[in-house]
N, CA, C and O atoms as a Maestro MAE file, in Angstrom:
{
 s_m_m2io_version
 :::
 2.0.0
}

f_m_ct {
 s_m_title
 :::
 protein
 m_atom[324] {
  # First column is atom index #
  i_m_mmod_type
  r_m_x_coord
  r_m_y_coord
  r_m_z_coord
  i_m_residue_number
  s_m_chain_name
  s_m_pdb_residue_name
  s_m_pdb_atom_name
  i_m_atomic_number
  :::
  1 25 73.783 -83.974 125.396 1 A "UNK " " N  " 7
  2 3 73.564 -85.142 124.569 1 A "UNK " " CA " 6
  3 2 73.671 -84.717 123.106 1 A "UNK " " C  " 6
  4 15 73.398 -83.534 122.905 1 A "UNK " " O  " 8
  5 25 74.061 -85.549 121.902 2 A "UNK " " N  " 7
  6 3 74.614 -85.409 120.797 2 A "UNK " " CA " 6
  7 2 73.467 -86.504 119.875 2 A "UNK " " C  " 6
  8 15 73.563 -87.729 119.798 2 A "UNK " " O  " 8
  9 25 72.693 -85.866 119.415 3 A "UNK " " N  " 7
  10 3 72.028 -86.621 118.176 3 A "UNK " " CA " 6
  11 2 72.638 -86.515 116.854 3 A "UNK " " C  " 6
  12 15 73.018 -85.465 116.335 3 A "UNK " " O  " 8
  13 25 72.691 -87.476 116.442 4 A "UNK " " N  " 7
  14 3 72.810 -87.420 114.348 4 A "UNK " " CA " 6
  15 2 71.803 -87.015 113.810 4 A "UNK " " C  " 6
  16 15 70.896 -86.378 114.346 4 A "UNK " " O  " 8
  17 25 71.898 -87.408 112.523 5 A "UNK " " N  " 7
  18 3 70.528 -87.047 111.874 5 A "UNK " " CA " 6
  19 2 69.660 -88.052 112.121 5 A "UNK " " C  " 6
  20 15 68.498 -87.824 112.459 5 A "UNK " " O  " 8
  21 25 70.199 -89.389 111.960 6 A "UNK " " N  " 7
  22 3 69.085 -90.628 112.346 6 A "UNK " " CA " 6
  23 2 68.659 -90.662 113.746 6 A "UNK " " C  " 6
  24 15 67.604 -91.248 113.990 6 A "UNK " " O  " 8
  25 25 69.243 -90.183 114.596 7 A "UNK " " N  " 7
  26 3 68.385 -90.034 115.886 7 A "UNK " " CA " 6
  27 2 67.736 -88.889 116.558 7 A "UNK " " C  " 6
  28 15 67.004 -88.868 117.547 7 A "UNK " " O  " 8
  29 25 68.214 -87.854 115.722 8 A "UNK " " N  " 7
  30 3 67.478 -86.746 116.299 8 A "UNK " " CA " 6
  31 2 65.819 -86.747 115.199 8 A "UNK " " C  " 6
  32 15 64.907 -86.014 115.580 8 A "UNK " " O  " 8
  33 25 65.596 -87.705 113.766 9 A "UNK " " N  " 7
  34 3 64.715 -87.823 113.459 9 A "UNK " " CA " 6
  35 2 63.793 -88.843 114.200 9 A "UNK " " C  " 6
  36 15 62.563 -88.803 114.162 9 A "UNK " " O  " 8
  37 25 64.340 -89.516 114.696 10 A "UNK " " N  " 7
  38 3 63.681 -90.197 115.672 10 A "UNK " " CA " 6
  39 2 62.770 -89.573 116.471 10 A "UNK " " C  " 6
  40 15 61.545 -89.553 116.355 10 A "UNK " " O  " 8
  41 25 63.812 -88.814 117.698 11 A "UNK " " N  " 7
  42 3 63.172 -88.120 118.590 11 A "UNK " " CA " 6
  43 2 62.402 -87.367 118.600 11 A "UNK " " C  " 6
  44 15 61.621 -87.216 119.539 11 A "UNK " " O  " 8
  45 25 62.414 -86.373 117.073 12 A "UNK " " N  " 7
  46 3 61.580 -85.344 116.812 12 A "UNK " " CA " 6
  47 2 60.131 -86.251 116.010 12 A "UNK " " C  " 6
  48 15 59.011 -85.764 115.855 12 A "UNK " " O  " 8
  49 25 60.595 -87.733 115.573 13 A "UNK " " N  " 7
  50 3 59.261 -88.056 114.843 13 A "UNK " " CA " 6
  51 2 59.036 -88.017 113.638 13 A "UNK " " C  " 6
  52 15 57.988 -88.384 113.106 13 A "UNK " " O  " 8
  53 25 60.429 -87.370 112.848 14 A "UNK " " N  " 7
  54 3 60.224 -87.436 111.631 14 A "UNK " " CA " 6
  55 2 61.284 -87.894 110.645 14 A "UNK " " C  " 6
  56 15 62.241 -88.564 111.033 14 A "UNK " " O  " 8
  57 25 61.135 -87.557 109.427 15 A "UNK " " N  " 7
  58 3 62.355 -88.224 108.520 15 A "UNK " " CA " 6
  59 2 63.575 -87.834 108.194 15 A "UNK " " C  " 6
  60 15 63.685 -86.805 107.528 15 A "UNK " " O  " 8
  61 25 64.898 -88.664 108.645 16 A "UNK " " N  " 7
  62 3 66.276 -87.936 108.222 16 A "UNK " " CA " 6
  63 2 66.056 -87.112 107.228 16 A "UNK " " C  " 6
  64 15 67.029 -86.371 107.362 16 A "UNK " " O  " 8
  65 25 65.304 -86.587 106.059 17 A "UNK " " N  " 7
  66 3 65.886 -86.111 104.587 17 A "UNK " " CA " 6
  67 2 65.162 -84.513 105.351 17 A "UNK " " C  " 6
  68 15 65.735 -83.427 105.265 17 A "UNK " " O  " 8
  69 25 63.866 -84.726 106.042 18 A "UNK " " N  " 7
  70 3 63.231 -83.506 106.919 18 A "UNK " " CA " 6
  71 2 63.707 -82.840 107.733 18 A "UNK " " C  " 6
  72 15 63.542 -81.623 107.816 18 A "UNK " " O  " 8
  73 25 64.473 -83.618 108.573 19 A "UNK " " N  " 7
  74 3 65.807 -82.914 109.528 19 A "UNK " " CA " 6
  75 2 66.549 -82.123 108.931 19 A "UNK " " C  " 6
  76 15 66.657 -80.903 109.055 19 A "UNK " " O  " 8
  77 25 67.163 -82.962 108.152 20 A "UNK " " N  " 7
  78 3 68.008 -82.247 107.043 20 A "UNK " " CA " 6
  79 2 67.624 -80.502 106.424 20 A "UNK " " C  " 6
  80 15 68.023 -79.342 106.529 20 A "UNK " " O  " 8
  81 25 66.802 -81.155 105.896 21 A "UNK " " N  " 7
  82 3 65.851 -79.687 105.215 21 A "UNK " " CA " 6
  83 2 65.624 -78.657 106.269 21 A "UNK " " C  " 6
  84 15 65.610 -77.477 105.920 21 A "UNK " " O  " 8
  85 25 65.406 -79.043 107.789 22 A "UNK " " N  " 7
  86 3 64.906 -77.790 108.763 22 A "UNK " " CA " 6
  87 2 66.365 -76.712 109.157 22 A "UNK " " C  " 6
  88 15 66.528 -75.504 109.327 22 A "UNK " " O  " 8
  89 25 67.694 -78.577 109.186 23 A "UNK " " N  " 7
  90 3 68.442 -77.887 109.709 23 A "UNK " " CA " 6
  91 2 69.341 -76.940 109.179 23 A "UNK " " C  " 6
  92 15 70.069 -76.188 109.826 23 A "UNK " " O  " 8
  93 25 69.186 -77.078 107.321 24 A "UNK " " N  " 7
  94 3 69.093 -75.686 106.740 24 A "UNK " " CA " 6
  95 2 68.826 -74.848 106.517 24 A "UNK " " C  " 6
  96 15 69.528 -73.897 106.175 24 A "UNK " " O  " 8
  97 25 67.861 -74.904 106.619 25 A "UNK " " N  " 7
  98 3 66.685 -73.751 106.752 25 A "UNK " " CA " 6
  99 2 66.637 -72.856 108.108 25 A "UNK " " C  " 6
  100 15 66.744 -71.636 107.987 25 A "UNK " " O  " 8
  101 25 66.534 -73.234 108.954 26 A "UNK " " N  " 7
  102 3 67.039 -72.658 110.179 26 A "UNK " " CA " 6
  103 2 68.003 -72.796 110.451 26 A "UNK " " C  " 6
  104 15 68.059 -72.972 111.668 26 A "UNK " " O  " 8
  105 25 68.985 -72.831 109.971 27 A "UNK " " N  " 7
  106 3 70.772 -72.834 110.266 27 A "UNK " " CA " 6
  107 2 71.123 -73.262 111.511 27 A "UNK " " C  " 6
  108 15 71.718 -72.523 112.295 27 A "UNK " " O  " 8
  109 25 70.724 -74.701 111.844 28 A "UNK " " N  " 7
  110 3 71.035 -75.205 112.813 28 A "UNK " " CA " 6
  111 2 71.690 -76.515 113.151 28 A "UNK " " C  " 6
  112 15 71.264 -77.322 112.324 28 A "UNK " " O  " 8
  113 25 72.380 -77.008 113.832 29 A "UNK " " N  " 7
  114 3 73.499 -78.028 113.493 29 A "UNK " " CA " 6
  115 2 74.658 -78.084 112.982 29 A "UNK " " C  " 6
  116 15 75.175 -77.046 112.570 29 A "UNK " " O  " 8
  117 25 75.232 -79.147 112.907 30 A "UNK " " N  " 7
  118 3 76.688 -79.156 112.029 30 A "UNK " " CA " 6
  119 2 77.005 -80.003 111.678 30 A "UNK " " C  " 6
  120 15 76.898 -80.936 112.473 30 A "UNK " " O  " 8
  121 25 77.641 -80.354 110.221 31 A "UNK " " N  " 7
  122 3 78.061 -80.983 109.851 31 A "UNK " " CA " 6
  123 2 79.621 -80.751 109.572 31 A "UNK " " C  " 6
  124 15 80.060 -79.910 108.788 31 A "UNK " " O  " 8
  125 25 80.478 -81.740 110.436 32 A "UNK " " N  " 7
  126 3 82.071 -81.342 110.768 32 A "UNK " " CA " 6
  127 2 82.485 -82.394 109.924 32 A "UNK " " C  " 6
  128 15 83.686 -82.238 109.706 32 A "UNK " " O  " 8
  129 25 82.059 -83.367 109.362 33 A "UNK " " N  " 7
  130 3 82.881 -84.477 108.046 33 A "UNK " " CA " 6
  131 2 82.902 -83.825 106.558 33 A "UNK " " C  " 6
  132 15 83.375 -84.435 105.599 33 A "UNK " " O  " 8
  133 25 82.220 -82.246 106.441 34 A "UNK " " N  " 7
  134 3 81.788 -82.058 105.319 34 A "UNK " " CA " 6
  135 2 80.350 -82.374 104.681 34 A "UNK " " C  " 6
  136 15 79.329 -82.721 105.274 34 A "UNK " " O  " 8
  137 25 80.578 -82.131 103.125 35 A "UNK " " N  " 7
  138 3 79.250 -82.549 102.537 35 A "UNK " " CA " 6
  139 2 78.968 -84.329 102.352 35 A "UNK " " C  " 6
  140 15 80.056 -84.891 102.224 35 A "UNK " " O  " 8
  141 25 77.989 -85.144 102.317 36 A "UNK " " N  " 7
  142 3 77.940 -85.806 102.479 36 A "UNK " " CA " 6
  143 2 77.890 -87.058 103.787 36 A "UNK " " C  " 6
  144 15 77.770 -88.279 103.894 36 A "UNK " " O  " 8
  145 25 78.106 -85.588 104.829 37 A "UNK " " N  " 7
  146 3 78.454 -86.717 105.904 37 A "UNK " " CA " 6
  147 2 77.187 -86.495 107.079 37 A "UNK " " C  " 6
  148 15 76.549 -85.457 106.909 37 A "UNK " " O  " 8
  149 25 76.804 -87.273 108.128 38 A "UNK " " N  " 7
  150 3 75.582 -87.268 108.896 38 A "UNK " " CA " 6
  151 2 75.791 -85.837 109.929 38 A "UNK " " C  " 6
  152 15 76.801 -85.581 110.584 38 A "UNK " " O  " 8
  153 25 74.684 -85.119 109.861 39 A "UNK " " N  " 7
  154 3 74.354 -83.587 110.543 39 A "UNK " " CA " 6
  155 2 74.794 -83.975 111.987 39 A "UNK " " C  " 6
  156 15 74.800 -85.206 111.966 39 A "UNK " " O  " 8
  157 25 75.142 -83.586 113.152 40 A "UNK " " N  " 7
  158 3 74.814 -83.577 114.221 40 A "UNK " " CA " 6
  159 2 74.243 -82.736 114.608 40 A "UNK " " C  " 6
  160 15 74.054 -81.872 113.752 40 A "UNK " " O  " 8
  161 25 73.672 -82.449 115.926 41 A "UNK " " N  " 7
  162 3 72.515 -81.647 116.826 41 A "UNK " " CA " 6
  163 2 72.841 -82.002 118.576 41 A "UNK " " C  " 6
  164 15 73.270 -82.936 119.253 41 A "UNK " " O  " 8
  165 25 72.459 -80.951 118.720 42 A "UNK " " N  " 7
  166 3 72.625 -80.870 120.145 42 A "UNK " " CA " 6
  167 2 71.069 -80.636 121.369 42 A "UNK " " C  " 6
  168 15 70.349 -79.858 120.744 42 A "UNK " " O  " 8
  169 25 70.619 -80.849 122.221 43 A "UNK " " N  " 7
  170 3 69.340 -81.098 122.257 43 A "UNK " " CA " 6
  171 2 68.575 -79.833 122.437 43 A "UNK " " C  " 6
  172 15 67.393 -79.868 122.781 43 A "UNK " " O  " 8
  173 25 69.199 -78.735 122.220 44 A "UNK " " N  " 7
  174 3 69.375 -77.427 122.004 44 A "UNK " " CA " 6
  175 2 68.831 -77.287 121.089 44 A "UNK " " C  " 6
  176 15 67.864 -76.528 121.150 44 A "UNK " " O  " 8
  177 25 69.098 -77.818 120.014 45 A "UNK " " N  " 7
  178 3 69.001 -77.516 118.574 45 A "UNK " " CA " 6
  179 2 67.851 -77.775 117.824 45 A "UNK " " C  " 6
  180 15 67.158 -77.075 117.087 45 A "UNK " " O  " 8
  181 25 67.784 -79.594 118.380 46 A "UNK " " N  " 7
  182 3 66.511 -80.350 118.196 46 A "UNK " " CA " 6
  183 2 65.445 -79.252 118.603 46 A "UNK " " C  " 6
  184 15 64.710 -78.787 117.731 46 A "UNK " " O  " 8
  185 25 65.360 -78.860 119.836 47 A "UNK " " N  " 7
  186 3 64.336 -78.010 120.313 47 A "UNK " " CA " 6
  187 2 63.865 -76.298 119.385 47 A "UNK " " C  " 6
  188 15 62.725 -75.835 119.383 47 A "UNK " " O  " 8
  189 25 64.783 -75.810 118.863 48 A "UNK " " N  " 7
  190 3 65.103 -75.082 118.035 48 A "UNK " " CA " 6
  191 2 64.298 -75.812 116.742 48 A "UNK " " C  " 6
  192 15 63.428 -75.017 116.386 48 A "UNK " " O  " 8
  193 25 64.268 -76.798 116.064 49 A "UNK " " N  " 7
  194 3 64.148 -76.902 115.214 49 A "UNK " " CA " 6
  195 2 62.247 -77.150 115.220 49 A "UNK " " C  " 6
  196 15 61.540 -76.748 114.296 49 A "UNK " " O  " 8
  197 25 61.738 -77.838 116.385 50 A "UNK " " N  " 7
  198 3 60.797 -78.569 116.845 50 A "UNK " " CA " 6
  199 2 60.259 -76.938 117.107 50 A "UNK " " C  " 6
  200 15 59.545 -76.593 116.165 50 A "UNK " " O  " 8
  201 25 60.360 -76.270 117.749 51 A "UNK " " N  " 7
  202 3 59.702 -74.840 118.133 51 A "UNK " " CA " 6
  203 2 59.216 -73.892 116.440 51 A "UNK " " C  " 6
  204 15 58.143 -73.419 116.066 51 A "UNK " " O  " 8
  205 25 60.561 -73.953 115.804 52 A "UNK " " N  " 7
  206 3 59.893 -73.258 115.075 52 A "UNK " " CA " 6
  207 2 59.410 -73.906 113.602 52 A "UNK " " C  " 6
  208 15 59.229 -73.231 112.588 52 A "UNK " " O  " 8
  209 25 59.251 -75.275 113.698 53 A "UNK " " N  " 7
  210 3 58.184 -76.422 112.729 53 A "UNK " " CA " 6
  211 2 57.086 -76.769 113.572 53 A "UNK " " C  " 6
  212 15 56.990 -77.987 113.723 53 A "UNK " " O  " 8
  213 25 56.546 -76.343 113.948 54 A "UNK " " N  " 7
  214 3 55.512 -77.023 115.050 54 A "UNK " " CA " 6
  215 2 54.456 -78.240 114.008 54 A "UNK " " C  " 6
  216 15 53.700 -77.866 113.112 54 A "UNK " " O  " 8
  217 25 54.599 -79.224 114.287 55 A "UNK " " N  " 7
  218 3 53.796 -79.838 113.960 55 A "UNK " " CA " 6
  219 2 52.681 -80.842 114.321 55 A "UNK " " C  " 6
  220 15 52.995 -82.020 114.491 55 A "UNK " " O  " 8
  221 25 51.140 -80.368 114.474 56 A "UNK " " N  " 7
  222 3 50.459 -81.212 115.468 56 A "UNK " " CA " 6
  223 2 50.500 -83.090 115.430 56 A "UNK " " C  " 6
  224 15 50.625 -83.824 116.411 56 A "UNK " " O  " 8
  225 25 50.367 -83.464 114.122 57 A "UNK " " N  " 7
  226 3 50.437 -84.753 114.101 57 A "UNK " " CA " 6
  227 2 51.641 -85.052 114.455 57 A "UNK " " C  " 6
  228 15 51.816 -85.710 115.480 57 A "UNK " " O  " 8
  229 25 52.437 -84.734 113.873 58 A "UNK " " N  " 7
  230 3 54.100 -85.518 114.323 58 A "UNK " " CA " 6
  231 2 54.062 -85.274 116.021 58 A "UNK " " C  " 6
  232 15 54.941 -86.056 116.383 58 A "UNK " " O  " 8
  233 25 53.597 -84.701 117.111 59 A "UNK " " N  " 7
  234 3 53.721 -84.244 118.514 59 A "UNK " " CA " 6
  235 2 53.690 -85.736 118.749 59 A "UNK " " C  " 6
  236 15 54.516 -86.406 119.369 59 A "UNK " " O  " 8
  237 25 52.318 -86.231 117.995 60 A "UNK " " N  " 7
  238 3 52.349 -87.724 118.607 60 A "UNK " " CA " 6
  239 2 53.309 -88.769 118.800 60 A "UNK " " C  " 6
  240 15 53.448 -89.668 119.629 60 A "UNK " " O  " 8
  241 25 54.037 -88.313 117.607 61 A "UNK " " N  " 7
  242 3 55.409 -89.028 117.265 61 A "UNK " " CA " 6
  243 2 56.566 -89.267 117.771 61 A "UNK " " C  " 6
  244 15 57.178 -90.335 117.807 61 A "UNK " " O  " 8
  245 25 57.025 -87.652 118.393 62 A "UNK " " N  " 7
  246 3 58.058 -87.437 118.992 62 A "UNK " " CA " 6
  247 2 58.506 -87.868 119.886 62 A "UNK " " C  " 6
  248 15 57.582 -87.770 120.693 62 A "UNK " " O  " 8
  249 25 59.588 -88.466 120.564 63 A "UNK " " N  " 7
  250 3 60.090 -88.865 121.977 63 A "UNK " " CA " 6
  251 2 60.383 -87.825 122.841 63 A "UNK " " C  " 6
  252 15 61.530 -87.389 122.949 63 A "UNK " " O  " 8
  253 25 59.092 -87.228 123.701 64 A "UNK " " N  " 7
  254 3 58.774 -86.232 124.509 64 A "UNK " " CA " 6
  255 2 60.181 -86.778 125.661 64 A "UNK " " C  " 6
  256 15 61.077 -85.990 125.963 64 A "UNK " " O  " 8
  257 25 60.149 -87.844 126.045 65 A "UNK " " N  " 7
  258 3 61.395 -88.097 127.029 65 A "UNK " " CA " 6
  259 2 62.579 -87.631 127.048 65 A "UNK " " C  " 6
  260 15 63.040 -86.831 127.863 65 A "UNK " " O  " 8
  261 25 63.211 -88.220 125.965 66 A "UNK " " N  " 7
  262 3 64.336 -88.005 125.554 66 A "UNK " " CA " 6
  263 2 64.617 -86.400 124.905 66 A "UNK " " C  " 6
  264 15 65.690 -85.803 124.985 66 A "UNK " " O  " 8
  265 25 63.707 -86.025 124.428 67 A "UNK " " N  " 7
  266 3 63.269 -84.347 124.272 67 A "UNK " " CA " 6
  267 2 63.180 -83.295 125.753 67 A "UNK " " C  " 6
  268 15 63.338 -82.075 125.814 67 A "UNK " " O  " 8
  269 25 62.910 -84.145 126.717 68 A "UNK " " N  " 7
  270 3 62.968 -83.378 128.192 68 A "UNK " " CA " 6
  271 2 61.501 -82.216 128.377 68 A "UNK " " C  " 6
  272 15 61.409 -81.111 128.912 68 A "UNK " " O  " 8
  273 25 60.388 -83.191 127.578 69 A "UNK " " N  " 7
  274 3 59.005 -82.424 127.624 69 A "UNK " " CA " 6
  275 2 58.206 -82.670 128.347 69 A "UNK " " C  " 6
  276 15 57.362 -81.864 128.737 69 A "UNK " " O  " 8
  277 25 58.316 -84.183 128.787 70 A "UNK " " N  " 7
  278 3 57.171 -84.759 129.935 70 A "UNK " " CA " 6
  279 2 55.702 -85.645 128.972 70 A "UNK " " C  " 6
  280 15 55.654 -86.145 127.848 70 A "UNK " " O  " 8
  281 25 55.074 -85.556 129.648 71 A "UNK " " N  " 7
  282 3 53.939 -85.858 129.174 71 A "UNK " " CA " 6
  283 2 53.310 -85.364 128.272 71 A "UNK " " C  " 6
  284 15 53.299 -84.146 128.447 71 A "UNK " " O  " 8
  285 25 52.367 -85.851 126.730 72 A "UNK " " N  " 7
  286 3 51.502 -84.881 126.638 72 A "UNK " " CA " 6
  287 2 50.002 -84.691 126.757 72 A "UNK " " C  " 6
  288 15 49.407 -83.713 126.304 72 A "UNK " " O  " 8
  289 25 49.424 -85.728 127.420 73 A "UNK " " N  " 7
  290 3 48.243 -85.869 128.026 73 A "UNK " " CA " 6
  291 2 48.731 -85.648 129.771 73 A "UNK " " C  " 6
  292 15 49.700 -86.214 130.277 73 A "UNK " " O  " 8
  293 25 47.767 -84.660 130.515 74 A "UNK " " N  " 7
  294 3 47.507 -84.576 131.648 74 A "UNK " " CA " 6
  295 2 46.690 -85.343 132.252 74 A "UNK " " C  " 6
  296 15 45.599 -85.445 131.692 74 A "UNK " " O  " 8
  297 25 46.853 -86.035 133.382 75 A "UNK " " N  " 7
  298 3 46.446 -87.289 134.122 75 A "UNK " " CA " 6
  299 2 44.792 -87.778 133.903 75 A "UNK " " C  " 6
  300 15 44.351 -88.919 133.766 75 A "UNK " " O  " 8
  301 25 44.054 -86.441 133.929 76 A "UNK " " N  " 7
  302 3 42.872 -86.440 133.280 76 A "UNK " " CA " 6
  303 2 42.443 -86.885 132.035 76 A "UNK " " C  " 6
  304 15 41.257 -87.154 131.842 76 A "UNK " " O  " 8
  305 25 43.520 -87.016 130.943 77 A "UNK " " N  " 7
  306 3 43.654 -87.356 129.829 77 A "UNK " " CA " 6
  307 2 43.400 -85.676 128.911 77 A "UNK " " C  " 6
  308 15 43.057 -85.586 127.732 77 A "UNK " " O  " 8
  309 25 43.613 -84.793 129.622 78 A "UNK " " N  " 7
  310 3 42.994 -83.779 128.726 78 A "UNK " " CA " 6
  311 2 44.637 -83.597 128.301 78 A "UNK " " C  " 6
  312 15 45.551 -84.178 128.886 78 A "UNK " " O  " 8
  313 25 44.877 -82.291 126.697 79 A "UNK " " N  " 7
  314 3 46.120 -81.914 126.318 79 A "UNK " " CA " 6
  315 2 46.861 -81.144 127.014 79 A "UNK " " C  " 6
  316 15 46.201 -80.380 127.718 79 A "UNK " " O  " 8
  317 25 48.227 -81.014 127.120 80 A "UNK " " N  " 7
  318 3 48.680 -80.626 128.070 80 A "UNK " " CA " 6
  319 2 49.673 -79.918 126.885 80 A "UNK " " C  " 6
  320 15 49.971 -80.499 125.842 80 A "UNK " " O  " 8
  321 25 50.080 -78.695 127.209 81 A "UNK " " N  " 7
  322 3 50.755 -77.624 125.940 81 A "UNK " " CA " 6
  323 2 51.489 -76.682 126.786 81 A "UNK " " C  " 6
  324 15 52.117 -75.754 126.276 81 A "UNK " " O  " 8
  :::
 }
 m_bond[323] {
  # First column is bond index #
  i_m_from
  i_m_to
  i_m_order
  :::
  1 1 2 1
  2 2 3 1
  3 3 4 2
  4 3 5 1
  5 5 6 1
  6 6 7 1
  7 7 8 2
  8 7 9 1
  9 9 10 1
  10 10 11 1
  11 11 12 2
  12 11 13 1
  13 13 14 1
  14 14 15 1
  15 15 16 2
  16 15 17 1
  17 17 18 1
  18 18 19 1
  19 19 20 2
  20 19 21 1
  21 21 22 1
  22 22 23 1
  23 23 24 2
  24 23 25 1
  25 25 26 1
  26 26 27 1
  27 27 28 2
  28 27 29 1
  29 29 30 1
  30 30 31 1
  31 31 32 2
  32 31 33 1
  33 33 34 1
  34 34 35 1
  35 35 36 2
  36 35 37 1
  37 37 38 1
  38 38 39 1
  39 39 40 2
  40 39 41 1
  41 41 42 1
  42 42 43 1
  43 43 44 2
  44 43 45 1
  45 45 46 1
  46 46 47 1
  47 47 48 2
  48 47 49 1
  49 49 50 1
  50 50 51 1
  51 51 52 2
  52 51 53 1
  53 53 54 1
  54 54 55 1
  55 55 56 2
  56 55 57 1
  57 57 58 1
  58 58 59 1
  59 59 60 2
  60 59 61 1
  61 61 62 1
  62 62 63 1
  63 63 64 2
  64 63 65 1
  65 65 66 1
  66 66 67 1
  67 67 68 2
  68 67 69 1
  69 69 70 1
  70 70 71 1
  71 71 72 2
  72 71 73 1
  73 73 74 1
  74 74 75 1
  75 75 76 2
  76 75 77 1
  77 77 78 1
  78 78 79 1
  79 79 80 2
  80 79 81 1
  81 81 82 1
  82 82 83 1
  83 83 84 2
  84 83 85 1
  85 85 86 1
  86 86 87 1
  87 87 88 2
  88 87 89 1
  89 89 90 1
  90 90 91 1
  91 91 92 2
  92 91 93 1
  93 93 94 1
  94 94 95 1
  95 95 96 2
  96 95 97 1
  97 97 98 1
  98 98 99 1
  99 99 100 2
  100 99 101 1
  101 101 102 1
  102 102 103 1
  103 103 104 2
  104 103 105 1
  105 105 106 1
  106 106 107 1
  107 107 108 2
  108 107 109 1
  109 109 110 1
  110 110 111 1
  111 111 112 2
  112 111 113 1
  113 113 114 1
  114 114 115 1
  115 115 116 2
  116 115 117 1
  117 117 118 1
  118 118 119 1
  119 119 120 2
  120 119 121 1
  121 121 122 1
  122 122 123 1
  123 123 124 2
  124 123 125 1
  125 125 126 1
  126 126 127 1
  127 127 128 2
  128 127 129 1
  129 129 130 1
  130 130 131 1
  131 131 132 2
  132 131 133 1
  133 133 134 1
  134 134 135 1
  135 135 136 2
  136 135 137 1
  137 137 138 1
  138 138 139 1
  139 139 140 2
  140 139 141 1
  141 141 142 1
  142 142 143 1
  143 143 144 2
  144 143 145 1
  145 145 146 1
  146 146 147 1
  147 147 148 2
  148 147 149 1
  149 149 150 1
  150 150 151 1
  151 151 152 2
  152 151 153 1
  153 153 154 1
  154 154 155 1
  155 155 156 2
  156 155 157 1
  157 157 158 1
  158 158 159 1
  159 159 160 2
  160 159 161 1
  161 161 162 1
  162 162 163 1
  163 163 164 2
  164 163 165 1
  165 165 166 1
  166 166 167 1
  167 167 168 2
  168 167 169 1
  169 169 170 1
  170 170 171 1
  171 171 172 2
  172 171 173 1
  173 173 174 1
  174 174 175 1
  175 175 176 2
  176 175 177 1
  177 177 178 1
  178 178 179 1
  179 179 180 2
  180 179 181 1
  181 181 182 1
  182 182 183 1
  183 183 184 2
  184 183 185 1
  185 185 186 1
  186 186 187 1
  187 187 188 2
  188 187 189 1
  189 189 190 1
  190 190 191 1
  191 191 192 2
  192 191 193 1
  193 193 194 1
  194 194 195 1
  195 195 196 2
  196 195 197 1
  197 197 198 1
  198 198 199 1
  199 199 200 2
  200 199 201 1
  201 201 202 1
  202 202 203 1
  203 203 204 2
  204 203 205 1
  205 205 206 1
  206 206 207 1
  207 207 208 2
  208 207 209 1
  209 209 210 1
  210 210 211 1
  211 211 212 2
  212 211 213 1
  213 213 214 1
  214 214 215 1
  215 215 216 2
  216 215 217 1
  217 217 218 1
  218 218 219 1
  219 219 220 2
  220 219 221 1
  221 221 222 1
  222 222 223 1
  223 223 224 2
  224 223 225 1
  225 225 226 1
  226 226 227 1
  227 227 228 2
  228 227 229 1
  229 229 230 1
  230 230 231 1
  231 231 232 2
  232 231 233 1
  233 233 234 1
  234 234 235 1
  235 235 236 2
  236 235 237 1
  237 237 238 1
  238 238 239 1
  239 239 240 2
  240 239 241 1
  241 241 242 1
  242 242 243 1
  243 243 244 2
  244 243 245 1
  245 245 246 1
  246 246 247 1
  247 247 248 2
  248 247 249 1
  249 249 250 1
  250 250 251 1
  251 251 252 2
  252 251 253 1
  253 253 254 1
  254 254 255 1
  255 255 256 2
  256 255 257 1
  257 257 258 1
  258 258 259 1
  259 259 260 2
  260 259 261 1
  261 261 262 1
  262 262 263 1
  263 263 264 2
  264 263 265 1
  265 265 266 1
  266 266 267 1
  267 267 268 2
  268 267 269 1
  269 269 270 1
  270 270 271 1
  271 271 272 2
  272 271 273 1
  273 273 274 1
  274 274 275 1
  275 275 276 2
  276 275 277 1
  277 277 278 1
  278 278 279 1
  279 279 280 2
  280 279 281 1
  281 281 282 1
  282 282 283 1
  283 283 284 2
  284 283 285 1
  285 285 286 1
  286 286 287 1
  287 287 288 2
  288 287 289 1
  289 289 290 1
  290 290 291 1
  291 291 292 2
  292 291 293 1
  293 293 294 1
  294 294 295 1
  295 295 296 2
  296 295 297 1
  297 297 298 1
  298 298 299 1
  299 299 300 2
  300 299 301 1
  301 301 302 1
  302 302 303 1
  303 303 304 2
  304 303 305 1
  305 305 306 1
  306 306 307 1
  307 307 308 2
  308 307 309 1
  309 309 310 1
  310 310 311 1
  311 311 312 2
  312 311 313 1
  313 313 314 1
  314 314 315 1
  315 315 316 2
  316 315 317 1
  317 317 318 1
  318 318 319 1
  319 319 320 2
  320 319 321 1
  321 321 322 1
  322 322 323 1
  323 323 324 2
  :::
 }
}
């Protein structure tokens, strides 16, 4: 699966300009239109980027589904990590 920047901020929970910033910073993604044009990601990447930003509030945020994480409360309601 192939995210942009507007949907892989989605999934991860946070803001295109933040994506942006990680996926330079960790040299991850590509941008094949050049400068100016929307990043893509691969769900590879997303995960890559999400592993090494860990962020507890945004967890809430994220689309664990579409991320391929599952749940993050265990049936008990306790955290599940």
């Amino acid at each position: 699966m192939i995210f942009t920047t507007k949907t892989g901020a989605v999934a991860l929970g946070i803001k295109q300009d933040t994506l942006k910033r990680y996926a330079t910073k960790f040299e991850v993604g590509s941008q094949p239109g050049g400068p100016g044009t929307p990043w893509i990601f691969t769900l590879d990447e997303l995960l890559v980027i999400r592993n090494r930003a860990k962020w507890d509030k945004i967890e809430m945020k994220e689309d664990r589904e579409v991320l391929g994480l599952g749940a993050l409360y265990n049936s008990d309601i306790s955290p599940r990590r």
